[in-house]
Steps between C-alpha positions, in 0.01 A plus 500: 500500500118502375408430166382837412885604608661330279260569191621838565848429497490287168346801351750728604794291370297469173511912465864513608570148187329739278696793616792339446619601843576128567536195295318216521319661820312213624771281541656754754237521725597224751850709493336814560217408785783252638820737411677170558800598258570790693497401815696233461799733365414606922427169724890295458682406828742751281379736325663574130611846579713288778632252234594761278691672781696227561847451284555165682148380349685546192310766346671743232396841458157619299650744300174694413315449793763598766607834629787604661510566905521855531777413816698185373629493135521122496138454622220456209095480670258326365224724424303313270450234745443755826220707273354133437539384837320889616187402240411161741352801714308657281342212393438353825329838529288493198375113630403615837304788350284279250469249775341742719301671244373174330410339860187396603250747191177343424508304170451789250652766322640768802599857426789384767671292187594799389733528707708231367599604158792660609655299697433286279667663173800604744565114522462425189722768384768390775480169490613530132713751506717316799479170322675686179765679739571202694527276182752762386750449777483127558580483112820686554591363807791291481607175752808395570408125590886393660427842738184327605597177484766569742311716728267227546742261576631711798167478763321217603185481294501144500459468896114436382590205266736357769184465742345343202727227433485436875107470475533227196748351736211474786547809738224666578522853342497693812836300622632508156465916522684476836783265373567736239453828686761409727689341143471908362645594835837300503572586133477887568721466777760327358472614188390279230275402252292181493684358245819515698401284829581178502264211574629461847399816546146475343461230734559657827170663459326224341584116472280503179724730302700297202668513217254597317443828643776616258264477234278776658615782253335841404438370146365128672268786738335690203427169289345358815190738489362430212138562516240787383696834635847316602851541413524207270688620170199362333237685691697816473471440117100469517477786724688693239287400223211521648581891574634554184162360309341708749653788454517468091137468542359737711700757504 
């Protein structure tokens, strides 16, 4: 975006700081020309109106942001997070229409800038006001860990990390995928869990499974990714706190 753009944005979060429409305003405009923390409520291989559906994921009910089905008395829905997943949207909307207003004018002031303001207050205004909403129900949402402790147990999320130990063991990843593809099929057939074959059996498919396969656990799988973004207790403890100082701070 051209210099003279972005002068023009800085001044408009400077009237909206000293409007008091938004706190702190210029530290939310990377959020706001990126709407990053909306989106991302969006762009999961499951989304959290899908996690919050789910009983087995161990999810309790959000008392005060549920409503009843108007068919199935047992059945709560999870509006909060379906209005928040609807916003995604309307901000996608609000992007492509500065994008294609802001494209390609000379490097001056433009009567066509006007056109942004809007959108522009709409996102602010909705970015907030879906931040505060969706704060609201994850602090009332409630976990039961041995419902999703168990539920994980059940599938076979740790096919990936059995094609990993294979690779430190020498195969060549492509082989190792096959080994355990066919491994995911025999299980499912007859039944079981990875836990519950014996060697012998790990080592029809591959002479260089061995006893320490065993030790290839769901808690051993999480610790193993530890670096920036992974599922290393740690790194889930920096993510936290760097999106709580985030959040304390800007908004």
């Amino acid at each position: 975006m051209p210099r003279s753009h972005l002068i023009a944005y800085f001044d408009t979060l400077k009237y909206l700081a000293k409007g008091g429409r938004i706190g702190k305003a210029q530290g939310l405009l990377g959020a706001m020309l990126s709407v990053k923390p909306i989106l991302n409520v969006k762009d999961g291989e499951m989304s959290p109106v899908t996690r919050l559906r789910s009983r087995a994921a161990g999810m309790d009910y959000l008392c005060n942001f549920v409503t009843g089905s108007s068919i199935m008395p047992q059945k709560k829905n999870p509006d909060v997070a379906e209005l928040v997943r609807g916003k995604t949207g309307r901000i996608y909307g609000r992007l492509l229409a500065l994008l294609t207003t802001m494209k390609a004018l000379p490097l001056a002031y433009n009567r066509d800038m006007q056109e942004d303001k809007e959108g522009f207050f709409d996102t602010v205004d909705t970015l907030l006001s879906t931040l505060e909403v969706f704060s609201g129900m994850l602090a009332t949402l409630q976990v039961k860990a041995e419902n999703t402790e168990q539920a994980v147990k059940q599938g076979y999320i740790l096919a990936t990390d059995l094609a990993d130990y294979l690779v430190k063991k020498g195969e060549a990843f492509r082989t190792a995928h096959d080994i355990v593809a066919r491994l995911v099929s025999h299980v499912m057939k007859k039944g079981k869990l990875f836990n519950e074959l014996s060697l012998a059996e790990y080592k029809d498919f591959s002479p260089l499974f061995g006893e320490d396969v065993y030790s290839i656990t769901v808690e051993s799988s999480l610790a193993s990714r530890d670096v920036t973004g992974g599922t290393a207790p740690k790194q889930v403890e920096r993510a936290l706190a760097a999106a709580k100082k985030i959040s304390s701070t800007h908004l």
